[in-house]
N, C-alpha and C positions, 0 to 999 in steps of 0.2 A: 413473513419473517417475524420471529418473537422480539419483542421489547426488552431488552435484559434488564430494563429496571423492573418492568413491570412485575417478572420471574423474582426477581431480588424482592422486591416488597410481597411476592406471594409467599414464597418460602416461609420467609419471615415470620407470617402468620400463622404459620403452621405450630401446632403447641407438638412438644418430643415426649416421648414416654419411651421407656427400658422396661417397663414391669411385668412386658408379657408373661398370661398367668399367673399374675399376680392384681395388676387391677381389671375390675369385674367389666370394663367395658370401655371402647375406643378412648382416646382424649378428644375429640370429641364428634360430634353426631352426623352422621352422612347427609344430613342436610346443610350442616354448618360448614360442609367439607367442601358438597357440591358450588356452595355459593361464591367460594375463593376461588375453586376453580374453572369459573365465569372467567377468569383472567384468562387462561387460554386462548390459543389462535385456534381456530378452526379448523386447520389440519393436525395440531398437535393434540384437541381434543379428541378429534377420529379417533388417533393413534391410541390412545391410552385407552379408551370405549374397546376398539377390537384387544388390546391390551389382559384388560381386565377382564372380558367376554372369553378368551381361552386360556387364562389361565382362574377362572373361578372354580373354587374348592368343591361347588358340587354340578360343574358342567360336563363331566366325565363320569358321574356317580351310578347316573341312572337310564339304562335302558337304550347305551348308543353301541352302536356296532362297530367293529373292529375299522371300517372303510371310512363311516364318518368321524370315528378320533384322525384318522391320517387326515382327511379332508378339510377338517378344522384348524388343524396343525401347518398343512399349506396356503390354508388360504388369508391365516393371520398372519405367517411368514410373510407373506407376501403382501403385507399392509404395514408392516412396521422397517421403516426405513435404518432406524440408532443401531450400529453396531451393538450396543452394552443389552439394550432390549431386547434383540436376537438371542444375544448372549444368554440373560437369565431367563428367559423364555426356554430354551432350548435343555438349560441346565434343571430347569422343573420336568420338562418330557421325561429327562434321564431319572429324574427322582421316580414320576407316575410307572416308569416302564419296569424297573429295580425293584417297586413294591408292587407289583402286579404279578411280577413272575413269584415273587415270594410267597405271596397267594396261591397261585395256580399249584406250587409246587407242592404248599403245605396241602393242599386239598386232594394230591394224590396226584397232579396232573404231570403225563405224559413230556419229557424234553419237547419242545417246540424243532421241525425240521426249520433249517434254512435260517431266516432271524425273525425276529420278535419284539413285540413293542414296535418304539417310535424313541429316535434318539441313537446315539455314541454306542453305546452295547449292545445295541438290538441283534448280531451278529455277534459278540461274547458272550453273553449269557446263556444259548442254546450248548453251544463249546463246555462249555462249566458248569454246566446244569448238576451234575453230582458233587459240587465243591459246596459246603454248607453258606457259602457267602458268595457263590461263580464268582469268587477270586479278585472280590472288587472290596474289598478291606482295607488296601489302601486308598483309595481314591474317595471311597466312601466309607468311613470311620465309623460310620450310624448305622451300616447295615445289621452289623451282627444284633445291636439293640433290636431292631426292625422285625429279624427273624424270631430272637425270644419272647417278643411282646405278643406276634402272632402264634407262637407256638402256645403259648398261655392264652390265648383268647382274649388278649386285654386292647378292644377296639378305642379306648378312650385313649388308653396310652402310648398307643400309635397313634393316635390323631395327635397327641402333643408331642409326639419325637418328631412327626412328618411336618409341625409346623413351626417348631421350634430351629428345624434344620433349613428350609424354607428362608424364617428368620435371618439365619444365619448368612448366610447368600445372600440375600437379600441389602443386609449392611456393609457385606463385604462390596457389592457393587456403588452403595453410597457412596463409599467414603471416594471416589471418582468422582462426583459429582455433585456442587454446591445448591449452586445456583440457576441450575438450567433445566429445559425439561425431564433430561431423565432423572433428576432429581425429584422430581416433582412428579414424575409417575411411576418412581420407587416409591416415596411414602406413601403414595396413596395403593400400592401393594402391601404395603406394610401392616398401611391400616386393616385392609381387609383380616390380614391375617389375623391381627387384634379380634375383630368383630367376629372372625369365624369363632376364635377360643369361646367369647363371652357368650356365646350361643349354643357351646355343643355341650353334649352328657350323655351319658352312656348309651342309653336306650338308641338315639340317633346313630350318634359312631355305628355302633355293631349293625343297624339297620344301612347304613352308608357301604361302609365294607363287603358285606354281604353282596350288596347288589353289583359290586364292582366288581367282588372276585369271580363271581358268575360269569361276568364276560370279558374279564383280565387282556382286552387287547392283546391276544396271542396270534402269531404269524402274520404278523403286517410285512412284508416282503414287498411295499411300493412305495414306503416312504425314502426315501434318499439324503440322509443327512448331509452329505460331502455336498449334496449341489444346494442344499436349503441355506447352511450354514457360510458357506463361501460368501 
């Protein structure tokens, strides 16, 4: 069991930064990050390791097959206990699965039979595959962005709308929580996302994309939201 003060003097140390995109790099250094979260219990650092292991920005980029996204996707499910972490875990699949068909589509690809991806839509999207947004405008507000920025080819600028929205979710989960570890393994989400911006440029992006639209996780028909999620 965690020390709640221990959690309350971690936090604490943590420095806050807003300037996504704005300042050229973390506040401050994955070393200086790792040392604080020494504080950690041993099961709560598991958690936040398989945590960050599926949802890293380029664990999905290069070279995995439609069976091993689903397999990773269950078997980090099934490592993290926090409701809210479930939660924005789950709410990323739905982002990765949204901009993957948006891909496949712009490339000319085929309506997927049956469903697709991993995640909440993966059975809506194939249904609305001819709607320029499969009808998901309201719930996702950033897709139409999404779709023009691939329409123009602008890889960088989908990597800052993908993680700017990311961001965004992401705060919205904090403000639930202070003091305690999912607080504490939000920010260090958060960070990442910091350090991915300060690292990418053009050249990359478009080489990132590329590789992913290539195997856009199309017709995953094994993953089972309803029973992950529950």
């Amino acid at each position: 069991m965690s020390d709640p003060d221990a959690y309350i003097a971690l936090i604490s140390s943590l420095p806050g930064s807003e300037r996504l995109f704005v300042a050229k790099q973390p506040p401050l250094s994955r070393l200086r990050l790792d040392r604080r979260l020494t504080a950690l219990t041993p099961e709560d650092a598991r958690v936040l390791k398989v945590l960050e292991q599926a949802l890293n920005w380029s664990a999905y980029d290069m070279d995995i097959t439609d069976a091993q996204a689903v397999q990773r996707c269950n078997q980090a499910l099934a490592k993290i206990p926090q409701p809210t972490l479930r939660s924005l875990f789950l709410e990323r699949m739905d982002l990765r699965t949204v901009v993957a068909a948006l891909r496949l589509r712009a490339r000319g690809g085929n309506p997927p039979s049956g469903t697709y991806g991993i995640g909440r839509w993966s059975g809506h999207i194939p249904a609305n595959w001819g709607d320029p947004d499969f009808r998901l405008s309201v719930p996702m507000p950033w897709i139409k962005d999404a779709r023009q920025l691939l329409e123009a080819e602008d890889p960088l600028g989908l990597e800052r709308l993908l993680l700017s929205v990311s961001h965004k979710q992401l705060k919205r989960y904090a403000a639930r929580h202070l003091f305690d570890f999912e607080a504490v393994a939000i920010y260090v989400l958060i960070w990442n996302i910091f350090d991915r911006w300060a690292q990418s440029n053009a050249q990359d992006a478009a080489t990132r994309f590329e590789k992913l639209a290539q195997q856009a996780m199309a017709n995953v028909a094994e993953f089972d939201f309803e029973r992950v999620s529950a």
